[in-house]
C-alpha positions as CSV (number, residue, x, y, z in Angstrom):
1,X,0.0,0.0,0.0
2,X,2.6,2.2,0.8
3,X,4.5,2.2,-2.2
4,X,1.0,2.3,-4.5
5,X,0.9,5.9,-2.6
6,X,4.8,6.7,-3.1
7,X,3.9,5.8,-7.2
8,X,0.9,7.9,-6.9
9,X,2.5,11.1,-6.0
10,X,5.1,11.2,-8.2
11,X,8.2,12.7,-8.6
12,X,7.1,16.3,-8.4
13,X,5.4,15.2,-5.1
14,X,9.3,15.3,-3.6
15,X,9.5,18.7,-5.2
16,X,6.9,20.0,-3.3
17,X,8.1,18.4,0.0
18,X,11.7,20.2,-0.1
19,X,9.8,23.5,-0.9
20,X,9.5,25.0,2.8
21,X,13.1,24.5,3.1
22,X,14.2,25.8,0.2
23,X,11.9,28.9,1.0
24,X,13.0,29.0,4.2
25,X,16.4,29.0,3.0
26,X,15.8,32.0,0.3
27,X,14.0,33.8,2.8
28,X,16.6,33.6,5.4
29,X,19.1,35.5,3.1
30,X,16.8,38.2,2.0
31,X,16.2,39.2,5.7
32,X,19.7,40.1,6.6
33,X,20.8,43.7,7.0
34,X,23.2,44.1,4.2
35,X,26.9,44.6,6.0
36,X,28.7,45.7,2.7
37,X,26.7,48.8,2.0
38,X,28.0,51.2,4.8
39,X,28.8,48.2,6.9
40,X,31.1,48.0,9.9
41,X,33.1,46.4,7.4
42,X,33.4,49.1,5.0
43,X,32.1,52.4,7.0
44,X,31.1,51.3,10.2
45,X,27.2,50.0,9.6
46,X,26.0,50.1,12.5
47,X,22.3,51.6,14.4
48,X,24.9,53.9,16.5
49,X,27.2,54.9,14.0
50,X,28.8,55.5,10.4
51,X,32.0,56.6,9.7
52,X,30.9,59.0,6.5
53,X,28.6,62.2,7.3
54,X,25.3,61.5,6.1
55,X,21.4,61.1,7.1
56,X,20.7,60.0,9.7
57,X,24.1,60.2,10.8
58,X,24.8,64.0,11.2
59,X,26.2,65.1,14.8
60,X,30.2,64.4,14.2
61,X,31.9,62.9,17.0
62,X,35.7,61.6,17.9
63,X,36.9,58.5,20.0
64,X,38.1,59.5,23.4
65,X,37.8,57.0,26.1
66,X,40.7,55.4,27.1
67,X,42.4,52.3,25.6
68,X,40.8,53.0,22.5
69,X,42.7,55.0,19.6
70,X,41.3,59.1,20.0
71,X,40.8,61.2,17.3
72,X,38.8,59.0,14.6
73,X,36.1,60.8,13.6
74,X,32.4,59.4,13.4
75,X,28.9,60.3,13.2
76,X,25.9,59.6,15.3
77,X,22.2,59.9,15.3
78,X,20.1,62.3,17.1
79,X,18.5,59.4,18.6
80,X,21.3,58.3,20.2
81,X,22.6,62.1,21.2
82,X,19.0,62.0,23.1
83,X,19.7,58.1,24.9
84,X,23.3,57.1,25.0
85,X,25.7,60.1,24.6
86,X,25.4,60.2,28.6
87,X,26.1,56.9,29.3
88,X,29.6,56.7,29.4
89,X,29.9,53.0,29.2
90,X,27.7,52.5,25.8
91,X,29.9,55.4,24.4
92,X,32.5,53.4,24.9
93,X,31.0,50.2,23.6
94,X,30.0,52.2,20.5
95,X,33.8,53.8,20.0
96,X,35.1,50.0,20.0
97,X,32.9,49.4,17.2
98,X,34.2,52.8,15.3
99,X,37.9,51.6,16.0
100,X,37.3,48.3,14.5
101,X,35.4,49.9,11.8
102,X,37.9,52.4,11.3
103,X,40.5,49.8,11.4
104,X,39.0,47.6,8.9
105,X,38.3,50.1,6.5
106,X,42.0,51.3,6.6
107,X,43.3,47.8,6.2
108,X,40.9,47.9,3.2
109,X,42.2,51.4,1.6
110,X,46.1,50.1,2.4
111,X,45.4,47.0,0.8
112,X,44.2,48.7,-2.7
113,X,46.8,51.7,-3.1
114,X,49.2,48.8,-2.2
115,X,47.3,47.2,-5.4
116,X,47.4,50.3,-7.4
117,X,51.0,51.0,-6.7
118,X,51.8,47.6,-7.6
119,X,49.5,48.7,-11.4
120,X,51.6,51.7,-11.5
121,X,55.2,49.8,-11.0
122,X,54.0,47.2,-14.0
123,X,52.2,49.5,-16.9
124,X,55.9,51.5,-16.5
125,X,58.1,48.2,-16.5
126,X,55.8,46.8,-19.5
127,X,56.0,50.0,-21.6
128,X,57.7,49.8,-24.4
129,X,57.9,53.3,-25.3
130,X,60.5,55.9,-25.5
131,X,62.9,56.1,-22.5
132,X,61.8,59.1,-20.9
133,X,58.0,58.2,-21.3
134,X,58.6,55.2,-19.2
135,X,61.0,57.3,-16.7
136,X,58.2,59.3,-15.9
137,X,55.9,56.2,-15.1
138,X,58.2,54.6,-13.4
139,X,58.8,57.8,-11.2
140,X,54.9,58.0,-10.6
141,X,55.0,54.5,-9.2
142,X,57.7,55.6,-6.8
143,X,56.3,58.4,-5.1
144,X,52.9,57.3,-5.1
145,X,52.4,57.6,-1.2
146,X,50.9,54.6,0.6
147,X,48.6,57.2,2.7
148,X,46.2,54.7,3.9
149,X,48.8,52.2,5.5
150,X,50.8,54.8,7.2
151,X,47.9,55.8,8.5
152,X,47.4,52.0,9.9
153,X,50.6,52.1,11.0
154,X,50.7,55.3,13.3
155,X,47.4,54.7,14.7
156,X,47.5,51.0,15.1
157,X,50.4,49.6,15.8
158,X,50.6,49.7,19.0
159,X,47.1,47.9,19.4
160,X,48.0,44.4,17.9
């Protein structure tokens, strides 16, 4: 009887059996915040903070509290001017999160003017030009300045 009723349903009937999970499955990537966007990864996504001026981010801030690096500027919310900026212990919280940000994103800028550098070094080593054409190039590739990672360096360095 019971394989009459597996013969019966067909193979679409497996279809339909896997469907929840696969919905579930879809579903389950469409609800997460995106983190690339403005993300902690890239500019500190976050409910409290971002590290670029812009709505609803608008009252500019700096790090301060000790053991974490001062001076990196970062925006807040009026909402959170009006519930947290007195709490000295979620300011805190929320400046760790703008440090790692911070710190991500500069490992992230290092990493492509180290990239474009690297571009610059090989379009003047492949030219095959006139002399001074490819001495200029080559000069461009030198003094590029890696701004981003001494950046890094000076503020983190003494954190790892």
């Amino acid at each position: 009887i019971e394989t009459e009723r597996r013969q019966e349903q067909g193979p679409n009937s497996s279809i339909l059996q896997l469907l929840p999970i696969i919905l579930f499955i879809l579903l389950s990537f469409f609800s997460f915040p995106d983190e690339a966007g403005t993300g902690a990864a890239s500019h500190g996504a976050s409910p409290y903070f971002s590290l670029t001026h812009k709505h609803p981010f608008t009252n500019p801030m700096e790090t301060r509290h000790r053991g974490i690096v001062k001076d990196i500027p970062y925006f807040v919310t009026d909402k959170f001017m009006r519930t947290y900026y007195r709490d000295p212990y979620k300011v805190a919280q929320v400046e760790r999160m703008v440090e790692k940000a911070y710190d991500t994103y500069l490992v992230n800028e290092c990493r492509n003017q180290r990239k474009y550098k690297r571009q610059l070094e090989q379009r003047a080593n492949s030219y095959r030009g006139d002399q001074e054409t490819r001495d200029g190039l080559l000069n461009e590739a030198v003094k590029y300045e890696l701004t981003r990672c001494d950046e890094h360096r000076e503020l983190f360095q003494n954190k790892r």
